[in-house]
C-alpha positions as CSV (number, residue, x, y, z in Angstrom):
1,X,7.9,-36.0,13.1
2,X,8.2,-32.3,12.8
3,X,5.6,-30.0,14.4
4,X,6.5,-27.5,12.6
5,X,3.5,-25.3,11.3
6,X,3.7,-24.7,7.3
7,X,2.7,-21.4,6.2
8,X,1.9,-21.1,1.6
9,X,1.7,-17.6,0.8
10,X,0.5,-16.5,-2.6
11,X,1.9,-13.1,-3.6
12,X,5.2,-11.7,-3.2
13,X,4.5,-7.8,-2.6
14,X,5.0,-6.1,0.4
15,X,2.2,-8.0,2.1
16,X,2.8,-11.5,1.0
17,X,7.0,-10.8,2.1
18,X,5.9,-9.2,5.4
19,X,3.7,-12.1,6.3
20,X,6.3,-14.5,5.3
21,X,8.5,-12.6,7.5
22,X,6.5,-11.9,10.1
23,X,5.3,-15.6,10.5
24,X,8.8,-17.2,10.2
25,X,10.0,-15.3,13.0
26,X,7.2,-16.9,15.0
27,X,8.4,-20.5,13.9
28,X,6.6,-21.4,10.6
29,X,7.9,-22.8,8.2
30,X,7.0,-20.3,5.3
31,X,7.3,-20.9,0.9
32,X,6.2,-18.0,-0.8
33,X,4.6,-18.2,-3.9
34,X,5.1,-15.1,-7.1
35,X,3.7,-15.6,-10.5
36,X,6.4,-13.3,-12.0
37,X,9.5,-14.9,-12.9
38,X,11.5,-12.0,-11.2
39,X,11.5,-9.5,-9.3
40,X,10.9,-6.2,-11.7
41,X,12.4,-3.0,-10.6
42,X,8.9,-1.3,-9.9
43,X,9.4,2.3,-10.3
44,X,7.2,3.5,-8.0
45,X,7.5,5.1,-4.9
46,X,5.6,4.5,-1.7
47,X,4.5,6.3,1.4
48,X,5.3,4.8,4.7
49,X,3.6,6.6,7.6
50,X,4.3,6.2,11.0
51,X,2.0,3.5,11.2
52,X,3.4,1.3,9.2
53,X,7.5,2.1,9.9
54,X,6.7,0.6,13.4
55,X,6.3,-2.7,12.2
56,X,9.5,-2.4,9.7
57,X,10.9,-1.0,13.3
58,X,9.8,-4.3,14.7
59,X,11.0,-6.7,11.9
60,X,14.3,-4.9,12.2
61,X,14.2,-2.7,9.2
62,X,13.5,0.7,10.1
63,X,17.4,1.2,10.2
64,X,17.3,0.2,6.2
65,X,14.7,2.5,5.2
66,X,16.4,5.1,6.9
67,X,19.3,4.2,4.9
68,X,17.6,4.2,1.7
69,X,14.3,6.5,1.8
70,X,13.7,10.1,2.5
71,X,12.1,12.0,5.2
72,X,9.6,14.5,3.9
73,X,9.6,18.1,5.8
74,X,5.4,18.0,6.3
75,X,2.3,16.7,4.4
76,X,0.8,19.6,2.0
77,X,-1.5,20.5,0.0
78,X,-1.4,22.9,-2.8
79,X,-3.7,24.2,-5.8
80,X,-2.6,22.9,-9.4
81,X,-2.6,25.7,-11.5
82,X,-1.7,29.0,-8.9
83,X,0.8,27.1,-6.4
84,X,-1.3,28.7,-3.5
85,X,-0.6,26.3,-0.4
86,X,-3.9,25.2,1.5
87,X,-1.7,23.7,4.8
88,X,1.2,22.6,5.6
89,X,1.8,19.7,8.5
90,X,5.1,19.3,9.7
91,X,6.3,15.9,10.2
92,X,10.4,15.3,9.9
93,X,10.6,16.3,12.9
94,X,7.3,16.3,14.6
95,X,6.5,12.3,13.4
96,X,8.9,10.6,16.0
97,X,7.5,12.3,18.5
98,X,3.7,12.7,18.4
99,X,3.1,9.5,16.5
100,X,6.6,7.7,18.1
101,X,7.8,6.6,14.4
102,X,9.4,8.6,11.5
103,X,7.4,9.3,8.2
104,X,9.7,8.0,5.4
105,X,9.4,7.3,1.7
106,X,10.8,5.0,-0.2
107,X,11.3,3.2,-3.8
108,X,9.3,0.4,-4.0
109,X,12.0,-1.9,-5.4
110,X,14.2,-1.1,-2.3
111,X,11.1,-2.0,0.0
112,X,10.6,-5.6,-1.1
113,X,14.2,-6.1,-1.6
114,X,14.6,-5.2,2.0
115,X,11.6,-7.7,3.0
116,X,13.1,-10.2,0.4
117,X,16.8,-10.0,1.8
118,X,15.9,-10.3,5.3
119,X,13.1,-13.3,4.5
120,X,15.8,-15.2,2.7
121,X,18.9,-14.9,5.4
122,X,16.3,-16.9,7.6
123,X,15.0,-18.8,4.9
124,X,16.8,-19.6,2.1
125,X,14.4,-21.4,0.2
126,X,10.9,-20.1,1.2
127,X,10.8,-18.1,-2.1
128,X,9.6,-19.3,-5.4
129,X,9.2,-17.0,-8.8
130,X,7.6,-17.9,-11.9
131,X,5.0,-20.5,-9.9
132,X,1.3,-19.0,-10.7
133,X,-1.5,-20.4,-8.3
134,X,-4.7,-22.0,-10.1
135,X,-6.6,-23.5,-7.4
136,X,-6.8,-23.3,-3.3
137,X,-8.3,-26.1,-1.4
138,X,-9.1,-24.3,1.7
139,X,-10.3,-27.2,3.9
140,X,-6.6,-29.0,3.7
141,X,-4.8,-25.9,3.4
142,X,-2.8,-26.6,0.3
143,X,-2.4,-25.4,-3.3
144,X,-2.0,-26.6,-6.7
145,X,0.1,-24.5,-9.6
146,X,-0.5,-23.8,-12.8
147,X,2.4,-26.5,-13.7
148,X,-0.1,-29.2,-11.9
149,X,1.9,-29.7,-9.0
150,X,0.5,-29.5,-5.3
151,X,2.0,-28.1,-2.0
152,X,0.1,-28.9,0.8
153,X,0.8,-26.7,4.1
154,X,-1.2,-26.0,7.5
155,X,-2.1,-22.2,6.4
156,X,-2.8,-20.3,3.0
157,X,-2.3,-16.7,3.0
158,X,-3.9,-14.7,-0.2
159,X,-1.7,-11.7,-0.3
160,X,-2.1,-11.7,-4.4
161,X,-3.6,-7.9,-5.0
162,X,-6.2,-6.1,-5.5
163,X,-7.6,-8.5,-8.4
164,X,-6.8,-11.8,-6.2
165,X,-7.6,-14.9,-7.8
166,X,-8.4,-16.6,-4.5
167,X,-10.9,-13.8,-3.1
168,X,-12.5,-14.9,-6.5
169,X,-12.5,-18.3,-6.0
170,X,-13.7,-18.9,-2.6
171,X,-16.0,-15.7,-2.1
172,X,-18.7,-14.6,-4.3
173,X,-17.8,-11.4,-4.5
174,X,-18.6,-8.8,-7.1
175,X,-15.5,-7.8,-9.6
176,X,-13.8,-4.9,-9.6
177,X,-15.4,-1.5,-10.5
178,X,-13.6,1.1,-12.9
179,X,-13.7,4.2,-10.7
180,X,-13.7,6.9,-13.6
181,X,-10.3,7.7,-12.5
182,X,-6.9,7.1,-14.5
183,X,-3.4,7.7,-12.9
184,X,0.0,8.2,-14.5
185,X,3.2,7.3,-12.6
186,X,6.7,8.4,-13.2
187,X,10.0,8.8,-11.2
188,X,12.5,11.2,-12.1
189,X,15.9,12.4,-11.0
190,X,16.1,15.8,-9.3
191,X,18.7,16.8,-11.0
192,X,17.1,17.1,-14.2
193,X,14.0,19.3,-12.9
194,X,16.8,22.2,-11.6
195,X,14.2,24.8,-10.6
196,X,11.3,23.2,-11.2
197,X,12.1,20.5,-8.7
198,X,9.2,19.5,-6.3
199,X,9.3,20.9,-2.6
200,X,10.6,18.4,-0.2
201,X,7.4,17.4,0.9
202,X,4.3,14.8,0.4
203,X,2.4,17.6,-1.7
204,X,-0.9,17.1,-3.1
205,X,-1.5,19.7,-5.8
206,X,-4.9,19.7,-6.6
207,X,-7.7,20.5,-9.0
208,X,-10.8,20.5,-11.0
209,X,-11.5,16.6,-11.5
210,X,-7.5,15.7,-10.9
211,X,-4.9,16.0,-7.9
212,X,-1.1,15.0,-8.8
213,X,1.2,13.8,-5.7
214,X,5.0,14.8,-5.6
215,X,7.9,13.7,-3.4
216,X,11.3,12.6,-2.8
217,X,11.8,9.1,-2.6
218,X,15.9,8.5,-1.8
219,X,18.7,10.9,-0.8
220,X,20.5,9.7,-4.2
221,X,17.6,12.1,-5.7
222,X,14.8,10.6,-6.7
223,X,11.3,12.3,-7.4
224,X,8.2,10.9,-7.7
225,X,4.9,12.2,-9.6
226,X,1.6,10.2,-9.4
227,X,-1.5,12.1,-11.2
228,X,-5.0,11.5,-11.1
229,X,-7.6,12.1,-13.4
230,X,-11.4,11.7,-13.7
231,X,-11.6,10.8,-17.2
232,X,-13.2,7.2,-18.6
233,X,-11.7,5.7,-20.8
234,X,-13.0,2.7,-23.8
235,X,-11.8,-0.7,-22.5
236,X,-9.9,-1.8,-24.7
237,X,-7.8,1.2,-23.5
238,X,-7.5,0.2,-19.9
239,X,-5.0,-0.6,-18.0
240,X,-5.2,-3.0,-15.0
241,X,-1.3,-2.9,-14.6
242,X,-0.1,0.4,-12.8
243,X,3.4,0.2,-15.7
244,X,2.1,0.2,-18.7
245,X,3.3,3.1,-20.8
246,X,1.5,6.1,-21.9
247,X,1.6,9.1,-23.7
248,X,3.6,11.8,-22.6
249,X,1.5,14.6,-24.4
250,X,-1.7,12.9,-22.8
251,X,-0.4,13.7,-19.9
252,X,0.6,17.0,-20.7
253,X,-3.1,17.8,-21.7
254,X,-4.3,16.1,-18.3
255,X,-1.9,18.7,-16.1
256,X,-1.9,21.8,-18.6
257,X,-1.6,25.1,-17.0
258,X,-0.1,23.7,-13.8
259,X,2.9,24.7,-11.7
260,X,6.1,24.1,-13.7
261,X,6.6,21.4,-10.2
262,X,4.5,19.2,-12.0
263,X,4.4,19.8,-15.7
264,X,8.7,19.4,-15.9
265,X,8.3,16.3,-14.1
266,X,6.2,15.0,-16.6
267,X,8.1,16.8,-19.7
268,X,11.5,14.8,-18.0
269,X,10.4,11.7,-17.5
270,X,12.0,8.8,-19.1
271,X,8.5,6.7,-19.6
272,X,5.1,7.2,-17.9
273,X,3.3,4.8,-16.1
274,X,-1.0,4.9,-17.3
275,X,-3.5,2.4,-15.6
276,X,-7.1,2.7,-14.9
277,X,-8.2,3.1,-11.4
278,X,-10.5,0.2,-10.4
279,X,-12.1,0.1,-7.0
280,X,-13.9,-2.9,-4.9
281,X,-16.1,-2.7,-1.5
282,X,-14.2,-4.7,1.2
283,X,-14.5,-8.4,1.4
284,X,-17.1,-9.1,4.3
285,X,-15.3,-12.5,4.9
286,X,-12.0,-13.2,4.9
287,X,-11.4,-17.0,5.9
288,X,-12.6,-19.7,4.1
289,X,-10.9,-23.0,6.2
290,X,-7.3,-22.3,6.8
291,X,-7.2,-19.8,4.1
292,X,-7.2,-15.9,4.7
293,X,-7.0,-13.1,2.6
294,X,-4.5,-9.6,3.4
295,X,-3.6,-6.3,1.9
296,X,-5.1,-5.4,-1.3
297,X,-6.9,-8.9,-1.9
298,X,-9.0,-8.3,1.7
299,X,-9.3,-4.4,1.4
300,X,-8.1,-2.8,-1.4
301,X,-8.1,1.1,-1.4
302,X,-8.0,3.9,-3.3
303,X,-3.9,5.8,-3.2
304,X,-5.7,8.8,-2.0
305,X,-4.7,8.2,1.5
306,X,-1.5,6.3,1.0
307,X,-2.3,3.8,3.1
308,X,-2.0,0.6,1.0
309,X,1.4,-0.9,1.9
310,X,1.3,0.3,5.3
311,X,-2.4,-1.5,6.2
312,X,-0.7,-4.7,4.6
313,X,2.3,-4.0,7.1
314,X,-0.4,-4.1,9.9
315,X,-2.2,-7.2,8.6
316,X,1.1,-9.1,8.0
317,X,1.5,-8.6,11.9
318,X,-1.5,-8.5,13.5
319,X,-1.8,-12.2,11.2
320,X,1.5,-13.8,12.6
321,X,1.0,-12.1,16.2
322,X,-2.4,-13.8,16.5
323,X,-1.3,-17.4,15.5
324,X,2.2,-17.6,17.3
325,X,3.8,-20.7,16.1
326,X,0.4,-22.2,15.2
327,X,1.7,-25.5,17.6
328,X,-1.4,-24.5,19.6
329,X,-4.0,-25.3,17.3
330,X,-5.0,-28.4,18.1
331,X,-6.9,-29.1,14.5
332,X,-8.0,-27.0,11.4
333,X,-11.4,-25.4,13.1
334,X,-9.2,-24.0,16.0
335,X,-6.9,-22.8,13.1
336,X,-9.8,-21.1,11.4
337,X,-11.2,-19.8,14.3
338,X,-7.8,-17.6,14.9
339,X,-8.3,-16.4,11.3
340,X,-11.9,-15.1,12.4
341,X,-10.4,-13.1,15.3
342,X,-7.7,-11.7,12.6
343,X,-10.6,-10.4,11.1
344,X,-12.3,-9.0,13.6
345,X,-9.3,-7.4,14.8
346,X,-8.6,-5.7,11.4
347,X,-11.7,-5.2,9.3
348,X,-13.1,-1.9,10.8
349,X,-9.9,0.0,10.9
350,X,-9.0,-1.2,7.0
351,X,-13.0,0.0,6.3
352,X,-12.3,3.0,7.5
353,X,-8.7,4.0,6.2
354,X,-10.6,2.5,2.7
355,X,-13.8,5.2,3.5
356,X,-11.3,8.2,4.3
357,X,-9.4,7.2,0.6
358,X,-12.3,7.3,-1.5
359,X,-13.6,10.9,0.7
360,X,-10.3,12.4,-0.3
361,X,-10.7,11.5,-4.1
362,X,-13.7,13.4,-4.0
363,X,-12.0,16.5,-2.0
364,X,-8.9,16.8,-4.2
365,X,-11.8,16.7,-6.7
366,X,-13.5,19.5,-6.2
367,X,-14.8,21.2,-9.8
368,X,-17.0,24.2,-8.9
369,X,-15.4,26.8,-7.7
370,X,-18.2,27.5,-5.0
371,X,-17.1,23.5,-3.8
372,X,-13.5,24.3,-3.9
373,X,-13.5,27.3,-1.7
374,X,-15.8,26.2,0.7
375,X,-13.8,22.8,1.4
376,X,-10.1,24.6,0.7
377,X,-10.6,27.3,2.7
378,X,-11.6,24.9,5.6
379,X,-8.9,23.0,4.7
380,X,-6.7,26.0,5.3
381,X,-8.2,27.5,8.4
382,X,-7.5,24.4,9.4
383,X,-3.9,23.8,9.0
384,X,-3.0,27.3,9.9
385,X,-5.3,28.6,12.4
386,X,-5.5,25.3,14.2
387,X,-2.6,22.8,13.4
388,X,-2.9,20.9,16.3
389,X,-6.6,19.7,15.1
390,X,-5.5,19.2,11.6
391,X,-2.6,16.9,13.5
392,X,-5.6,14.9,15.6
393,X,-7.2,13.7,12.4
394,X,-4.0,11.7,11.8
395,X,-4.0,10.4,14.9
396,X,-5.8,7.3,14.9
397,X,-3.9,6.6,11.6
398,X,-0.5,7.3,11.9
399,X,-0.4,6.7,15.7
400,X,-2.0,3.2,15.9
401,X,0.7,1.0,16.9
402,X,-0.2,-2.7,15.8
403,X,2.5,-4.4,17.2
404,X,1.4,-2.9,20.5
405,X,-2.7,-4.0,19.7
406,X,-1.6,-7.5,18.2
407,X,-0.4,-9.5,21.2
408,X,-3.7,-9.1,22.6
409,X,-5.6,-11.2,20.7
410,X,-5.4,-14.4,22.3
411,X,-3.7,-17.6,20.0
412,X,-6.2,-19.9,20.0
């Protein structure tokens, strides 16, 4: 008899993928379970910070999203309607170095086809679409779908978002909060923006109740705009799902009077992406049995740090780093007692990176103008007159190195 270790992972995002990943490298086997029927060509961006490339570096794949992403010049901010930069932080070339990792972006869809592609060339079969998870039973460690089958397994990983049906089924946990906020989305090809096209930088251009996000997400010329707004809408307007399509002259009005950077990305768009920003407090437990929760079902944050993907990165290591090849366990307590020190290992920094996302909604927010000069002109002293501090703050994000911390934590 095989003593294999079976991993069932519910969610097939970047966290669910990477902790499939992650895990079968250590010897588990590993099936990985998505509700959707395919994989949809998500057309988004993301933001990989330094923090996050490292494990990618470690899983092989840094090489790929090299290949495929961008490298912005700095991090900046900028005011909405003037232009008027508040700092600039280099990082193309100053990343490797001081936080030992590039910072890259990257289409979404090219992400989790890289995680996909290189799950699948070690394990053909450990993904499953169209198979929607109704029930966890924690204490054997197995699943049933929506179709009524079961799968029974050693290990259940909740990687299924922000709105995760297992956090609600085994924690009592309040439901997610509309934050006030709505976002649009859009990517767009450079080449129809001509001189309006964004800087090549992560640039925050903010403003009175709103901020928009530009920047470059391939060398084949992508561009991508993300804007938020304070504005509440009825509910039967919301939108939980980040694609569904709004109004391009709502969007307009949202950003009138802005740089031409942001307004002609808007204008050129093929569709726009609305959905209503919801927030949650962090879970305060995260195992129930042999079931854990990671990524947006254990912590999700705000975009306002673009942190997301890369703090499911971290748990999708720190995760398989802690339980090896899970032969050590010697029953399911000892199992769940590795979960607990997964916890412990991540739960404050994922608190923290979630408190830093929601304080920067409220900076890029600033409405009065006596607010926005006293925090902007901070902001700017601070980037100009003394980069090197403005550089510290980012280094307990971008230079953690989880796959440096993980090994620590002892397997069982």
């Amino acid at each position: 008899m095989s003593n294999t270790k079976r991993a069932l992972i519910i969610g097939a995002g970047i966290t669910g993928l990477a902790t499939a990943l992650t895990l079968s490298r250590r010897g588990w086997s590993v099936k990985v379970f998505e509700r959707t029927s395919a994989f949809e060509d998500v057309g988004a961006g993301i933001q990989l910070a330094p923090n996050g490339m490292k494990v990618l570096r470690a899983l092989g794949l840094e090489g790929g999203i090299l290949n495929r992403g961008f490298l912005p010049e700095a991090l900046e901010m900028r005011l909405g309607k003037s232009g008027r930069r508040v700092f600039s932080i280099p990082v193309r070339h100053v990343a490797p170095y001081r936080w030992c990792a590039p910072y890259a972006h990257i289409h979404r869809a090219d992400l989790v086809a890289l995680l996909a592609d290189s799950l699948l060339a070690a394990a053909p079969d450990a993904l499953r679409l169209g198979a929607s998870v109704q029930t966890v039973d924690e204490a054997k460690g197995a699943i049933r779908l929506s179709d009524g089958s079961e799968e029974g397994g050693d290990l259940v990983v909740a990687a299924d978002g922000f709105r995760s049906g297992v956090r609600a089924q085994l924690f009592d946990d309040p439901p997610p909060r509309d934050t006030g906020m709505i976002a649009w989305r859009a990517v767009v090809p450079a080449q129809r923006l001509g001189r309006d096209t964004p800087p090549e930088t992560a640039c925050v251009w903010a403003g009175p109740g709103r901020h928009a996000v530009t920047y470059h997400l391939s060398k084949a010329g992508l561009v991508n705009f993300v804007g938020i707004v304070e504005r509440q809408v009825a509910h039967s307007e919301q939108y939980e799902r980040w694609d569904a399509e709004g109004a391009r002259q709502e969007a307009l009005a949202d950003f009138e009077g802005w740089q031409p950077e942001v307004t002609t990305l808007i204008e050129r768009a093929d569709s726009l992406g609305r959905w209503t920003l919801f927030d949650r407090p962090p879970s305060r437990a995260w195992v129930s049995g042999c079931a854990v929760l990671a990524g947006d079902a254990a912590h999700p944050m705000l975009p306002t740090m673009a942190q997301g993907g890369c703090q499911g990165l971290e748990d999708a290591w720190a995760l398989a780093a802690g339980l090896g090849s899970g032969n050590s366990f010697r029953d399911a307590a000892a199992l769940s007692a590795a979960l607990q020190r997964f916890t412990a290992l991540r739960q404050p920094r994922t608190e923290e990176i979630q408190r830093r996302a929601t304080r920067n909604a409220r900076d890029f927010h600033h409405r009065s103008g006596a607010e926005a000069l006293r925090a902007y002109s901070a902001l700017w002293l601070g980037g100009n007159l003394l980069p090197w501090a403005a550089r510290a703050r980012l280094d307990p994000i971008y230079g953690y190195d989880i796959t440096a911390e993980a090994p620590s934590v002892p397997a069982a």
